[in-house]
C-alpha positions as CSV (number, residue, x, y, z in Angstrom):
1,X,19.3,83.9,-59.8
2,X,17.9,87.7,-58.8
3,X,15.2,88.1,-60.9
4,X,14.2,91.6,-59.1
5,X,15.4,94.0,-61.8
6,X,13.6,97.5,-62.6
7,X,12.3,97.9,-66.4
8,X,11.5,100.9,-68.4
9,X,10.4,103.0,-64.6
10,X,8.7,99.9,-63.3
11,X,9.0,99.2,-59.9
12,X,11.3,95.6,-59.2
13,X,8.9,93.3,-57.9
14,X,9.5,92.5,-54.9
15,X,8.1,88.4,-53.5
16,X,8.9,89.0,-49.9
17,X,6.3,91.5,-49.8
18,X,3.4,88.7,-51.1
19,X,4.8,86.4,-48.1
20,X,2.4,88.1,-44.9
21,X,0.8,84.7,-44.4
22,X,2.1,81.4,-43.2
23,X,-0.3,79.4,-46.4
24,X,1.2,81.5,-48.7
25,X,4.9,81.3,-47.6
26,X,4.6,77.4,-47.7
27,X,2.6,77.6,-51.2
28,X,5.9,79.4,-52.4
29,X,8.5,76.8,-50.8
30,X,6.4,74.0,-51.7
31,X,6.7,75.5,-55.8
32,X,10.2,76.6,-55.8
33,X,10.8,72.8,-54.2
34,X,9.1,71.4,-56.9
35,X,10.5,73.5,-60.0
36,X,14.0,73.6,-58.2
37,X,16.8,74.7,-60.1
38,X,20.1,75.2,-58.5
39,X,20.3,78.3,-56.0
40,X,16.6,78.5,-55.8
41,X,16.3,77.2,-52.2
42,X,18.5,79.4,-50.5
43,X,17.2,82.5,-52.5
44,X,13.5,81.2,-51.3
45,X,14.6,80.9,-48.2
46,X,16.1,84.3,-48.0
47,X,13.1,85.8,-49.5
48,X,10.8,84.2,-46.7
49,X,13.3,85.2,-43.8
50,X,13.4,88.8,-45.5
51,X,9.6,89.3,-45.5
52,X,9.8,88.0,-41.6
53,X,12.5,90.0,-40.2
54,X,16.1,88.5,-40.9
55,X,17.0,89.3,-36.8
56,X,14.4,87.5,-36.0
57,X,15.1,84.8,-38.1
58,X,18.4,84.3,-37.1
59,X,17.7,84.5,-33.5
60,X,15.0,81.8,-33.4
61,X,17.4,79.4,-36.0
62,X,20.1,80.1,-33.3
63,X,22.6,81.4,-36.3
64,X,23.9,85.1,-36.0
65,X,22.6,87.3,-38.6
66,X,25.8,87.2,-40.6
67,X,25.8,83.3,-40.6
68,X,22.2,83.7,-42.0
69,X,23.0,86.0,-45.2
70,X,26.4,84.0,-45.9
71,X,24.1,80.8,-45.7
72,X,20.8,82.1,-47.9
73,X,23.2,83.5,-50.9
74,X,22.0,81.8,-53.9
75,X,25.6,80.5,-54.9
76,X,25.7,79.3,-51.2
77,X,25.4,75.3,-50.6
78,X,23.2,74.7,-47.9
79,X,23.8,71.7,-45.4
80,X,20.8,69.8,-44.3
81,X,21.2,71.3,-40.7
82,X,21.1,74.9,-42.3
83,X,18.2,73.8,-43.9
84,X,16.3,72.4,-41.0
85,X,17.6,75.5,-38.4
86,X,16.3,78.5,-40.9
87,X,12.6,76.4,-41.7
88,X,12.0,75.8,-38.2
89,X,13.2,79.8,-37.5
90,X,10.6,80.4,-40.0
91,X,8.2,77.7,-38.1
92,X,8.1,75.7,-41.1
93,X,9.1,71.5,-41.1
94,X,10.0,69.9,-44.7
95,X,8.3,66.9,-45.9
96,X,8.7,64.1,-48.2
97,X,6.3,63.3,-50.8
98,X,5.9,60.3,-53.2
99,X,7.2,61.3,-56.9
């Protein structure tokens, strides 16, 4: 679900460019993790990686950069492993917390 879309001679707004610091990329995880809808992970996580440096993303997740856009499509299903190599490219760990 792209939600980036120029109105009316407005610039699209653009979240990767609010992501410069490592509170405010988790703050944006942790809130699409809680208000998931389907698709929203991978975009999020694609979003993050963009506003990082996709090459470097890949590299330190150990997946080539084509592996990395195929897996953060928002129609794409992630595997766990997916999940866990991109976060800890992005030096982020996942957590569980009581409902």
């Amino acid at each position: 679900m792209n939600t980036n879309k120029a109105i009316d001679g407005l610039s699209a707004f653009e979240k990767a460019e609010y992501l410069d610091t490592e509170e405010a990329t988790a703050e944006y995880l942790t809130q699409v993790l809680a208000d998931y809808k389907e698709g929203d992970l991978a975009e999020a996580l694609g979003c993050i990686a963009k506003a990082r440096g996709i090459n470097e993303i890949a590299k330190a997740s150990g997946l080539t950069r084509e592996e990395l856009y195929k897996a953060l499509m928002t129609d794409s299903l992630l595997s766990l492993d997916t999940i866990q190599r991109v976060c800890m490219g992005l030096g982020l760990k996942l957590g569980v917390v009581l409902a």
